[in-house]
C-alpha positions, 0 to 999 in steps of 0.5 A: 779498435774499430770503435777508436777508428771511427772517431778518428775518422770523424775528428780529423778525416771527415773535416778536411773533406767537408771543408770549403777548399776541399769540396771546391777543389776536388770538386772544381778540378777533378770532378770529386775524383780524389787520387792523382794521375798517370802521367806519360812523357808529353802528357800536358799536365793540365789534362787532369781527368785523362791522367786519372783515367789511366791512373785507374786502368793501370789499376786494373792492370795491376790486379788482373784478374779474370772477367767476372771476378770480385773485387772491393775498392776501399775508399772508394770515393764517388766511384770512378776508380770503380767503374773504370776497373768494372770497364776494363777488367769485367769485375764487380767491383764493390767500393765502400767509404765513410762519407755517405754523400759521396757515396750517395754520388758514387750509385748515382753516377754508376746508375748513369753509367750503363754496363760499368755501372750495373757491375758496381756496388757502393755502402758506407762503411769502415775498412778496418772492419769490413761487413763482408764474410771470409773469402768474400772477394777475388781482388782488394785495391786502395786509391790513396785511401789508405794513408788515412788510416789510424791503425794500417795492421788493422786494416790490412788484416781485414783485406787478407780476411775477406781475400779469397786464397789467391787473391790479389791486392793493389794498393797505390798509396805515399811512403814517407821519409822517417823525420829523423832524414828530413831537414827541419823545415821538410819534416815541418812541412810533412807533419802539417801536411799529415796532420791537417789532412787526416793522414796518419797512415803516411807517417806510419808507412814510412819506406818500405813499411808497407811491404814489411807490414804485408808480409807480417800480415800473411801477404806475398809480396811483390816488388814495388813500383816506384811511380811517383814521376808519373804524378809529378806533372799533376802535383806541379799544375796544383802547386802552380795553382796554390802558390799565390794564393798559398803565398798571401795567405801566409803574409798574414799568418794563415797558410795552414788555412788553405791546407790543399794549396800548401800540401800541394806547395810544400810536398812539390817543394820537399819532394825529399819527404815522400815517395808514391808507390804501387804496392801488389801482394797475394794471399797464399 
């Protein structure tokens, strides 16, 4: 089972992140930072790392927990949900990812980082099976890592694995509309989304499938939060960015080409198609 999500990974998540777009646009607009912002009535929606800064403390919000406490970051990225949550809360946090070079960033930007930094930890590795005993950690979060998952059962039992009892998770991630409720054209535009994009595990967790999943797990869950108006400002600023050039690249027959300006066109166009949720639960 782990064997089979390694090779996804390799043949459909790790492309779309080494591809030019990806590494120019993440890289460009949001620092290699890769998860939306928080938005407040009034935010300009240009002012990118703001709003994934209180993204991220709202994350640390949500697992509140005690000073000192450990905590695991699956997908982590280059870190900064990480240190931004060993800031606020006092944690240490360790992240884990499957691409070594922004893992590599991740150490080095929290070697810079002072306090935050010094309570941070960053390795390669898989979260479908995590190189950590039973009852390694107080807290579990996702960032939208979690949708590029092959196998989401998998991977939730080992967040309640290595969960302590009591502890928390927070995962912030999209639920999808099952494509039986989409017109043709939205269910399209999701699938290529999905399928470009290495994320499987959006379809999957269609709405309310996350929570059912938890609770199948072992999980108590709590209710969950609709936040998907407060990234919307930032999903509007990409579209207006990829329209044009998602637009001429698909006058001749490559739109697909361009997969971050047209996620970025198609899901603002076919808002019907998902929804971004926080989810928190608890093992008994």
């Amino acid at each position: 089972m782990t064997r089979s999500t390694d090779v996804y990974y390799r043949r459909h998540v790790m492309p779309y992140y080494r591809a030019f777009g990806s590494r120019f646009g993440y890289t460009a607009l949001l620092g290699r930072t890769r998860h939306f912002g928080w938005y407040e009535p009034g935010d300009s929606p240009w002012r990118f790392t703001a709003a994934m800064r209180r993204m991220e403390v709202i994350a640390a919000t949500k697992l509140a927990l005690p000073s000192a406490s450990s905590v695991l970051d699956a997908g982590c990225g280059v870190g900064d949900t990480a240190r931004t949550v060993a800031r606020v809360s006092g944690a240490y946090v360790t992240g884990i990812d499957g691409i070594e070079p922004d893992v590599a960033i991740a150490r080095r930007r929290s070697a810079r980082a002072g306090e935050p930094g010094r309570r941070t930890r960053f390795l390669r590795a898989n979260y479908h099976a995590l190189p950590f005993a039973a009852a390694s950690f107080d807290g579990v979060y996702t960032m939208e890592s979690f949708v590029h998952s092959p196998n989401p059962p998998q991977g939730l039992a080992e967040f309640f694995r290595v969960l302590r009892p009591g502890g928390k998770l927070v995962m912030f991630e999209y639920a999808s509309t099952p494509q039986a409720e989409l017109s043709p054209r939205a269910r399209s535009a999701l699938l290529r989304v999905c399928e470009l994009s290495g994320m499987p595990g959006m379809l999957t967790m269609t709405h309310g499938e996350l929570e059912r999943l938890l609770r199948q797990t072992g999980f108590v869950v709590e209710p969950t939060y609709d936040a998907t108006e407060k990234i919307l400002p930032m999903l509007w600023s990409f579209s207006a960015l990829g329209r044009l050039p998602y637009t001429l690249a698909c006058g001749v027959g490559r739109g697909d080409s361009l997969v971050n300006a047209m996620s970025a066109v198609e899901m603002y166009e076919h808002q019907d198609t998902w929804r971004y949720t926080i989810c928190a639960a608890t093992k008994p």
